[in-house]
C-alpha positions as CSV (number, residue, x, y, z in Angstrom):
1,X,93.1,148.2,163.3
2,X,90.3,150.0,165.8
3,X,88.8,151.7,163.1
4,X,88.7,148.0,160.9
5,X,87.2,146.0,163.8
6,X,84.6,148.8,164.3
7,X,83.6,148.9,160.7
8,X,83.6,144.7,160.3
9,X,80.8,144.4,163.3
10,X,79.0,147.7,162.2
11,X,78.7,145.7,158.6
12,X,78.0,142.4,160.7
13,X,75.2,143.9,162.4
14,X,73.6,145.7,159.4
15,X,73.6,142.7,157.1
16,X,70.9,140.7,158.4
17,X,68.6,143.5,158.0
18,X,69.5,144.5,154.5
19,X,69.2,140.5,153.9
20,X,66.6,138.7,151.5
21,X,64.1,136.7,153.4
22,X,65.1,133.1,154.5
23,X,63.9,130.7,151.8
24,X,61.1,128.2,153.3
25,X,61.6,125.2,154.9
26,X,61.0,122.0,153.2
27,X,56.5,120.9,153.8
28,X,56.7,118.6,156.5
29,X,53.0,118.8,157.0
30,X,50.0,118.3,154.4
31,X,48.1,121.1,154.1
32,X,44.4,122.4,153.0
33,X,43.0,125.2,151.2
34,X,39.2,125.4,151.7
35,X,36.6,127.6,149.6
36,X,38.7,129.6,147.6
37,X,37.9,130.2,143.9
38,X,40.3,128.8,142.3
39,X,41.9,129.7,138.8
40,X,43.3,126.7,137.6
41,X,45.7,127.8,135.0
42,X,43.8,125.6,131.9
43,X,41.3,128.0,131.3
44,X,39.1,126.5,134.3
45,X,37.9,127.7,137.2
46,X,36.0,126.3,140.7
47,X,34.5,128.4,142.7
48,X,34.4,126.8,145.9
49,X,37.4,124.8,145.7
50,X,39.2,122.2,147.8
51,X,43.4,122.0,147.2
52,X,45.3,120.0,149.2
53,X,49.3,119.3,148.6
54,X,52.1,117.3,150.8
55,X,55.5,117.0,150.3
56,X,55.5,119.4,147.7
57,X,53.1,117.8,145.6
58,X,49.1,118.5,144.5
59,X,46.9,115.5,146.2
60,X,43.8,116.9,145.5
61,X,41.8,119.6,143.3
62,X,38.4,119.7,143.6
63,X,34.8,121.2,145.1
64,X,34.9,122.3,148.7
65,X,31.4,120.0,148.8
66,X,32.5,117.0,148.0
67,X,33.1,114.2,151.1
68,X,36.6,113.9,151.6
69,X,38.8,113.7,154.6
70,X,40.7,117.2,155.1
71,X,44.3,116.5,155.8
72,X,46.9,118.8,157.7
73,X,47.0,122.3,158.5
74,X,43.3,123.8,156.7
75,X,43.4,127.6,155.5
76,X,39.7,128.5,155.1
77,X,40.0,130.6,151.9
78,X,36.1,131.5,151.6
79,X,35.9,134.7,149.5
80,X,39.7,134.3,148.1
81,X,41.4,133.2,145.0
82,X,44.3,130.7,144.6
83,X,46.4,130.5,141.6
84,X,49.5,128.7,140.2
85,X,52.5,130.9,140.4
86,X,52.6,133.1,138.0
87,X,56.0,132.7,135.5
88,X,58.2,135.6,133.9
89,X,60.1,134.1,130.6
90,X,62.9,135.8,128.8
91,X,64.0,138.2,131.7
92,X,67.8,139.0,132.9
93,X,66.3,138.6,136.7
94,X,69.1,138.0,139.1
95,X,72.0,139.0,136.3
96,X,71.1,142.9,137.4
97,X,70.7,144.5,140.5
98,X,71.2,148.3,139.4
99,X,71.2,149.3,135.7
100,X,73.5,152.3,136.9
101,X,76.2,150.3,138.4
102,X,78.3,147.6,136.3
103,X,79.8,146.0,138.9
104,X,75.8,144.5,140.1
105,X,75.3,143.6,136.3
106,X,76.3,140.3,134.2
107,X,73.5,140.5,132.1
108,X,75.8,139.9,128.7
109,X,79.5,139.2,127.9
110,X,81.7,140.3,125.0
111,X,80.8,138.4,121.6
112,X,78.2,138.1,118.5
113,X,78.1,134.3,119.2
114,X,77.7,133.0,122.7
115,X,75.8,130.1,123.2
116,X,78.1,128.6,125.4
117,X,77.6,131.1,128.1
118,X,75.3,130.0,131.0
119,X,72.9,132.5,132.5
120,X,72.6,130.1,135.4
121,X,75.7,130.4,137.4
122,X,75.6,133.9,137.5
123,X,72.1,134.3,138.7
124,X,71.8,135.9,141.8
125,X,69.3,133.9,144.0
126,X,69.2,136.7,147.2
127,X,68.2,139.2,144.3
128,X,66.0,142.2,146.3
129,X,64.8,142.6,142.5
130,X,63.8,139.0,142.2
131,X,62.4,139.1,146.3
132,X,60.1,141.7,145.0
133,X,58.6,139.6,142.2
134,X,57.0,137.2,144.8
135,X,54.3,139.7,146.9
136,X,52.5,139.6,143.4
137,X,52.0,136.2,142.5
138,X,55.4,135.9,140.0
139,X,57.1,132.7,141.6
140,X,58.9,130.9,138.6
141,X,61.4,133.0,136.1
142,X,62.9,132.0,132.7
143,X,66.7,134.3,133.6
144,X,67.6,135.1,129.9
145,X,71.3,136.6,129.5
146,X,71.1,139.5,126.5
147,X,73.2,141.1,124.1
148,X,75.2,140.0,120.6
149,X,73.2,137.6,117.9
150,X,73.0,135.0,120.0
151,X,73.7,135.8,123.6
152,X,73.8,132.2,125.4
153,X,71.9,129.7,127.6
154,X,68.8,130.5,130.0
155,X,68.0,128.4,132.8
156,X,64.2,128.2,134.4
157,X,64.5,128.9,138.4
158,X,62.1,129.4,141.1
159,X,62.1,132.9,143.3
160,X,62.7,131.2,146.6
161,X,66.5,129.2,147.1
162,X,69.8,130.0,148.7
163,X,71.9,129.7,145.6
164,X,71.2,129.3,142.0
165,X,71.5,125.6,142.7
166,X,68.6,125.2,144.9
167,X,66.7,127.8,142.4
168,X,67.0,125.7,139.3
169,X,63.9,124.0,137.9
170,X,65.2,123.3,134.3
171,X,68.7,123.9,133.3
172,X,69.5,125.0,130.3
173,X,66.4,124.9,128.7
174,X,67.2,127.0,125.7
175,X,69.2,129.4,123.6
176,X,68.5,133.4,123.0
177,X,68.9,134.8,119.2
178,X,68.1,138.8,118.8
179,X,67.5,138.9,115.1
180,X,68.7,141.9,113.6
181,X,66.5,144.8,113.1
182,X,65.4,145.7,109.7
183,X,66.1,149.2,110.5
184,X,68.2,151.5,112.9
185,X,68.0,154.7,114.6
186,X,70.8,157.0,113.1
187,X,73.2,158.2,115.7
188,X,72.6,162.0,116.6
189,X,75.6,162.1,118.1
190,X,77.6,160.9,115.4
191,X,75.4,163.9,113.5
192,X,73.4,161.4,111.3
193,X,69.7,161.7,111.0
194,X,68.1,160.6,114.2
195,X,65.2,159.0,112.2
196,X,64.7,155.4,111.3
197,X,66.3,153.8,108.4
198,X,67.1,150.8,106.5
199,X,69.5,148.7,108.6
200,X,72.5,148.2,105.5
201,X,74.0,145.2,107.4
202,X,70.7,143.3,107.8
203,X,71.7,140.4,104.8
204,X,75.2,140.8,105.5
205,X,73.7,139.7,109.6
206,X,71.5,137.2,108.6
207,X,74.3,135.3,106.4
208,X,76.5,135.7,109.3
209,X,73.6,133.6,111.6
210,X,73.2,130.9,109.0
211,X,76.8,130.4,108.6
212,X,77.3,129.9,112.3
213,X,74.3,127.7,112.4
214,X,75.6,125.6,109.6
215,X,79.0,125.3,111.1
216,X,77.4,124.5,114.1
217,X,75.3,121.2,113.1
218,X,78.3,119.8,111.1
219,X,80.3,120.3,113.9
220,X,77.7,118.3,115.8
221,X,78.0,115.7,112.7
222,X,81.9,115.5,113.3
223,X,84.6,114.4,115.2
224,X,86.3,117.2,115.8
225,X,90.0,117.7,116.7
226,X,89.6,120.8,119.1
227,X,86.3,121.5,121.1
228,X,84.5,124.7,120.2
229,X,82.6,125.5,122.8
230,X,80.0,127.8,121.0
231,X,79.0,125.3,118.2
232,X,78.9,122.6,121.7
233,X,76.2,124.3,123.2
234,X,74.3,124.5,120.0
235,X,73.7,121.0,119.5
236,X,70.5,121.0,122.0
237,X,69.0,122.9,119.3
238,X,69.5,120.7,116.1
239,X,68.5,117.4,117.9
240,X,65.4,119.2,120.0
241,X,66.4,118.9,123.3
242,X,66.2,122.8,123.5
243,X,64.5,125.7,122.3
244,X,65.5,128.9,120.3
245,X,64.1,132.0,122.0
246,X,64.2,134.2,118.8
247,X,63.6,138.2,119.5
248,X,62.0,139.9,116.7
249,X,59.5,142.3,116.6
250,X,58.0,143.4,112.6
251,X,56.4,140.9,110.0
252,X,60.0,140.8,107.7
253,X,62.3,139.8,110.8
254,X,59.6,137.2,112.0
255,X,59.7,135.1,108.8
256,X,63.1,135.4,107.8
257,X,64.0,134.4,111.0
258,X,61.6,131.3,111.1
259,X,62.5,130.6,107.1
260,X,66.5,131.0,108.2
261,X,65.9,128.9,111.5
262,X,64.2,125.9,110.1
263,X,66.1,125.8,106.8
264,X,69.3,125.7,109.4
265,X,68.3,122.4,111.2
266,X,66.2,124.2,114.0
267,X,63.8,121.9,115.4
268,X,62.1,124.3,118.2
269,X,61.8,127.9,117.9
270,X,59.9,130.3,120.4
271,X,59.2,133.8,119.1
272,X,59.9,136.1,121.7
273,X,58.3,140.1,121.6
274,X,56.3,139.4,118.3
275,X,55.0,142.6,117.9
276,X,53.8,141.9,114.4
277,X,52.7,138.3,114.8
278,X,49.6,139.0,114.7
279,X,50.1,139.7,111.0
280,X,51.0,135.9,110.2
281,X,49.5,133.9,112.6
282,X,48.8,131.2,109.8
283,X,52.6,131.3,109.0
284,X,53.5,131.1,112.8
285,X,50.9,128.2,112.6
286,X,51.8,126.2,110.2
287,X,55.8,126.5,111.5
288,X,54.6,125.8,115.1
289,X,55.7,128.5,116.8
290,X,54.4,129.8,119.8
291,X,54.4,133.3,120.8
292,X,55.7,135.3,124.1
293,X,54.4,138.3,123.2
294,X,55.7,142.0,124.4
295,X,53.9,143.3,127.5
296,X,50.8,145.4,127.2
297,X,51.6,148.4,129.3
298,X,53.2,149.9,126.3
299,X,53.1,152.7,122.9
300,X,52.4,151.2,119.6
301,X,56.0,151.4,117.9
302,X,54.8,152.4,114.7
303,X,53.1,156.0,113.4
304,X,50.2,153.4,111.8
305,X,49.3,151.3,114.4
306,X,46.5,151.4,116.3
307,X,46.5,153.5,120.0
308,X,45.9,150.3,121.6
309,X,47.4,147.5,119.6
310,X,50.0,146.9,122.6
311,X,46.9,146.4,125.1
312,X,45.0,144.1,122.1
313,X,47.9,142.3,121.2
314,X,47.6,139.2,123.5
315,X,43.8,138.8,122.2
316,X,44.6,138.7,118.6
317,X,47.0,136.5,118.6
318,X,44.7,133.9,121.0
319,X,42.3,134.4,118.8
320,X,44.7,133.4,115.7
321,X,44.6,130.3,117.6
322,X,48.1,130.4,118.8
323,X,49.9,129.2,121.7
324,X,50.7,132.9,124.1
325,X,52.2,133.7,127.0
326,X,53.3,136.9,127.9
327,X,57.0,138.5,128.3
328,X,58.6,142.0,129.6
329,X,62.2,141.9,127.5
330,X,61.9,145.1,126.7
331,X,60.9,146.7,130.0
332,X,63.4,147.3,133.2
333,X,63.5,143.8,135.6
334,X,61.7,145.6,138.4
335,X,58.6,145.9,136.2
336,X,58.1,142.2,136.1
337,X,56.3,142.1,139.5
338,X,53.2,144.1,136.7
339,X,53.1,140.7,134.8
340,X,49.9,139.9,136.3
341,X,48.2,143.2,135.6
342,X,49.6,143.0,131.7
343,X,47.6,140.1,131.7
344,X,45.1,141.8,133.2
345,X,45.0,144.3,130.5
346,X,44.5,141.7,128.0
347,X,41.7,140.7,129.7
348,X,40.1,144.2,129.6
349,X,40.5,144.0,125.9
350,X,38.3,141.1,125.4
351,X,40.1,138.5,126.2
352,X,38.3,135.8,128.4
353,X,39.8,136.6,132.1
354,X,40.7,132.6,132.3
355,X,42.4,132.6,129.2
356,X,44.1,135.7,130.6
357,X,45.6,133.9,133.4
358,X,46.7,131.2,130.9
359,X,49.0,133.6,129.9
360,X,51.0,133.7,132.5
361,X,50.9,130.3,133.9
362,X,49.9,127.2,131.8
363,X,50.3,128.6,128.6
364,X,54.0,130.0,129.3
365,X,54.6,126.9,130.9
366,X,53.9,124.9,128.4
367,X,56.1,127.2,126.2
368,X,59.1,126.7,127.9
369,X,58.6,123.1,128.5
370,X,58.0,122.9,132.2
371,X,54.5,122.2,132.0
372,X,54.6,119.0,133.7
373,X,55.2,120.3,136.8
374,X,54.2,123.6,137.0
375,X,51.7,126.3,135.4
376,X,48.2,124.5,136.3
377,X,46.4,123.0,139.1
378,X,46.3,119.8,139.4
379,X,47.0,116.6,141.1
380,X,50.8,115.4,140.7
381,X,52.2,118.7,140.0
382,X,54.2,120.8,142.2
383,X,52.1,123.1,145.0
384,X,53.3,126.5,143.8
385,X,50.6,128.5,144.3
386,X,49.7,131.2,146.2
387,X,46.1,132.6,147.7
388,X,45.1,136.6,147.2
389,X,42.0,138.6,148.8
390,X,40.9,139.2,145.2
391,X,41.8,139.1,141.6
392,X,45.0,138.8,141.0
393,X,44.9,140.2,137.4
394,X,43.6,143.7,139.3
395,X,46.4,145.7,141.2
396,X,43.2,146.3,143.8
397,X,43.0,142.6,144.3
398,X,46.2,141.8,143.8
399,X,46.7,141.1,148.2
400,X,48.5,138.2,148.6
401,X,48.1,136.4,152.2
402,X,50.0,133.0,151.7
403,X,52.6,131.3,148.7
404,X,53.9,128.2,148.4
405,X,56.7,127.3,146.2
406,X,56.8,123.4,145.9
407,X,54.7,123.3,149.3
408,X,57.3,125.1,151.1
409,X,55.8,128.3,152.7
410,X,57.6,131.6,151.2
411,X,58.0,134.8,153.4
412,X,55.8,137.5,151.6
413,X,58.3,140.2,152.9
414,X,60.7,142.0,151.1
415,X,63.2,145.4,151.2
416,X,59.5,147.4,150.1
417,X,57.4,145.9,152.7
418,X,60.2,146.4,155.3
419,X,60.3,150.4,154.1
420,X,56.4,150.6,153.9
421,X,56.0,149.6,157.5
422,X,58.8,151.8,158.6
423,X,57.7,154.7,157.0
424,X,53.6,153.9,157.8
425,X,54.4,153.9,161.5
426,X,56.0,157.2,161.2
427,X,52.8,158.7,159.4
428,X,50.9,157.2,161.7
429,X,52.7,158.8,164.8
430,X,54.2,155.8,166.0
């Protein structure tokens, strides 16, 4: 009994320090930004700007030189930058703490067809993963579950909240469908050919999608005797009221998935990873379907591709005319802090460096429907911004020195931060 009461407080007084930060306080007091440059998230920028925001709300966006009372708490921002949040879609967030231990992962549950099952609930708001998104700028998530055909419901949350209640800014927003691959890796150590080859089951999968689909929307149509939960959750997606995140990469799985989706009663499809797109951008065009496109730091996937069609991607496809934002799926959740710098990238390809931060803020907002609130600058919307020393696009400038999430002030400190200091004070001889 010693030894238990010894171990309870030795584990009582560790926790606080191995803690996430306390989530902010609700604004009680308006406050100012003065002189910053400020990226607005439309594709416009000020360069002196005046921001001000109470009760978690935008009141003003303008020019610093324009005669108007400054209310609240004022932040002279001369020589900084302010930007909205920046916002990860389509990432498992929260649903994994270590890839190496299963106990710290609900990322996916047994099943093909899943709709029903909520990423939300299991979404871990004290995350040190998700803490570590919000020293870069990345304050709003879309947390995808993965796995199966379709592998259930994502929910839209903001990095700062004591449980996944407090985090959630849209619930249930939309449903995730991995299309299957047009070809598979053989299995070395089944001793088939390691190369890539045509996947045999690809028909035999799609019929299986637009069976379910069809069962679905009649089920919808119906009166039915017993509740099936999986064609339930589904309905969302034949009336509009959510949006099918479809993951596909080449040119063949984009439009049969699109062709499938749409002749299956899908009203609002997202193309998530779109490797390819850039291919079809009049057929993604003329289906309306916006594109969260894979991240940058990557290989091209394919012997024939160019070195640097991953960094180019974003530009061709803006330049398509279509509606981008940028996504990670594909790399590990920690990675998501780099959103800003794959956006960042883009812009060293070409791409206008306001149009680059559209990519992660009012563009992907706009994608995922949120865009009323959050993304942009501007009066009415939520304050979730934060200030850095420099760009935010360049890992250099990339210093943040205050964030707001709806006007509450968020803690910039996190596990790293905590180990940093620690181990710079022992460099330094402290």
């Amino acid at each position: 009994m010693k030894r238990l009461i010894t171990l309870i407080i030795a584990l009582g007084l560790a926790l606080p320090a191995i803690a996430q930060q306390t989530p902010g306080d609700k604004q009680t007091e308006a406050i100012t930004i003065e002189g910053a440059t400020a990226h607005l998230g439309n594709g416009e920028i000020i360069e002196s700007s005046l921001i001000m925001f109470e009760d978690g709300k935008i009141t003003f966006v303008g020019d610093s030189k324009m005669r108007i009372a400054r209310k609240g708490k004022i932040i002279d921002a001369t020589g900084k930058h302010v930007y909205p949040g920046f916002i990860a879609p389509a990432k498992t967030l929260g649903l994994v703490e270590i890839d190496a231990v299963r106990a710290s992962k609900d990322e996916d549950e047994i099943g093909d067809f899943i709709p029903h099952v909520r990423s939300l609930i299991a979404y871990n708001a004290e995350s040190k993963v998700v803490e570590s998104m919000r020293p870069n700028g990345v304050l709003i998530g879309q947390i995808a579950p993965s796995g199966g055909l379709i592998s259930g419901t994502s929910s839209i949350v903001q990095f700062d909240a004591w449980n996944w209640e407090d985090a959630a800014i849209k619930v249930d927003d939309g449903i995730h469908l991995n299309w299957p691959s047009t070809f598979k890796q053989g299995r070395w150590w089944a001793g088939e050919d390691p190369g890539y080859h045509p996947n045999k089951d690809y028909a035999e999968q799609i019929d299986a999608i637009a069976s379910f689909l069809k069962n679905a929307q009649a089920y919808g149509k119906s009166t039915p005797k017993e509740v099936n939960p999986a064609f339930a959750a589904m309905k969302g997606i034949f009336d509009g009221s959510q949006k099918l995140y479809v993951h596909a990469v080449d040119e063949k799985q984009i439009i049969d998935a699109v062709n499938t989706l749409k002749t299956n009663g899908a009203k609002e499809i997202v193309l998530i990873g779109g490797y390819h797109a850039y291919k079809i951008p009049d057929f993604l065009k003329s289906n309306n379907v916006p594109v969260l496109v894979q991240f940058t730091h990557n290989l091209p996937v394919f012997d024939d591709d160019d070195y640097d069609l991953p960094y180019k991607l974003p530009k061709l496809l803006v330049d398509a005319g279509l509606l981008v934002g940028i996504q990670n799926s594909e790399a590990a959740n920690f990675q998501t802090r780099n959103l800003p710098f794959y956006a960042g990238q883009a812009a060293q390809m070409g791409l206008d460096k306001e149009k680059a931060v559209q990519l992660i803020t009012g563009n992907t907002a706009k994608i995922l429907g949120i865009d009323d609130q959050y993304g942009t600058l501007e009066n009415g919307k939520s304050a979730t911004l934060f200030i850095s020393e420099g760009d935010a696009l360049d890992m250099a400038g990339n210093q943040l020195t205050h964030v707001f999430i709806d006007g509450r002030t968020v803690s910039l400190e996190t596990h790293q931060t905590e180990l940093w200091k620690r181990y710079m004070g022992k460099y330094e001889g402290k």
